[in-house]
C-alpha positions in Angstrom: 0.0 0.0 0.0 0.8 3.6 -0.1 1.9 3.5 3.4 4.7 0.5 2.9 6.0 2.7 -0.2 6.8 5.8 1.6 8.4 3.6 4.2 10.8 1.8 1.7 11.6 5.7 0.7 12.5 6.5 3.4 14.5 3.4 4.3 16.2 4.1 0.8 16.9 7.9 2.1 18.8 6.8 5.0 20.6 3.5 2.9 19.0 0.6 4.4 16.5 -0.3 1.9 18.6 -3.7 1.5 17.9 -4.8 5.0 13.7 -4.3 4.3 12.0 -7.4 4.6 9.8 -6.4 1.7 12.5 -6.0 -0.7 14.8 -8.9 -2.8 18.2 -7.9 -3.8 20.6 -9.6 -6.2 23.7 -9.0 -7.9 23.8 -9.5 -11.9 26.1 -8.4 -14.9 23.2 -8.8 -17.6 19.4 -8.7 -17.2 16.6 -9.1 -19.5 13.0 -7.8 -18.8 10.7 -9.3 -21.0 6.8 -8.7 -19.6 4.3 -11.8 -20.3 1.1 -10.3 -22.0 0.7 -8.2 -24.8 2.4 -5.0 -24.2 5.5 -5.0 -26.4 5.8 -1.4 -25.0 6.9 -0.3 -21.4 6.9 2.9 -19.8 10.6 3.7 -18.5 11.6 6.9 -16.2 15.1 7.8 -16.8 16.6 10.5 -15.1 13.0 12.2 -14.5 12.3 11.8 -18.4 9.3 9.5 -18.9 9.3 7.5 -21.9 8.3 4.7 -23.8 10.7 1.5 -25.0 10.4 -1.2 -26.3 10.5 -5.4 -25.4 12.6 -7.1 -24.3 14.7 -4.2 -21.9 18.2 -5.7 -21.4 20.6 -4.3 -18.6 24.1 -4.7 -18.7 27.0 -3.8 -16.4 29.2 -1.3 -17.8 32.9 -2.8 -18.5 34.9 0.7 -17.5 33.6 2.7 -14.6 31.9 5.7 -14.3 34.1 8.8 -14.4 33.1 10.8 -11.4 34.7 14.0 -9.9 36.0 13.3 -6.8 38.0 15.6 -3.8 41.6 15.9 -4.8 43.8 13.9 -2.2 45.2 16.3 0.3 49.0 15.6 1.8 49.2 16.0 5.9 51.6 18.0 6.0 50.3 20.6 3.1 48.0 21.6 5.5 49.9 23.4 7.8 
């Protein structure tokens, strides 16, 4: 109900959404999403973006890693 979702947001706020009881995590490199039925079309949200893709939705773990900008390592004794 709506009551058990804004409780797993707000576990997922404060990072323990992997210790719910309502929730099952698993680790994959490659994962297909193929719904039964007749929709061949599924509604996505990406990045706040709503759209509309098609079957089957494969997921893949990226092979480099993410640049990211990260806090320049400071030395001890530059500090002073």
């Amino acid at each position: 109900g709506t009551l058990m979702l804004y409780w797993l947001l707000l576990r997922g706020a404060f990072s323990t959404l992997g210790k719910a009881e309502d929730v099952i995590s698993f680790g994959f490199d490659r994962l297909t999403v193929d719904p039964r039925g007749a929709r061949r079309q599924i509604k996505v949200a990406m990045d706040g973006e709503i759209t509309r893709l098609s079957a089957p939705l494969v997921f893949r773990v990226a092979e480099n890693s993410l640049p990211l900008v990260v806090p320049r390592v400071i030395d001890p004794a530059d500090r002073a």
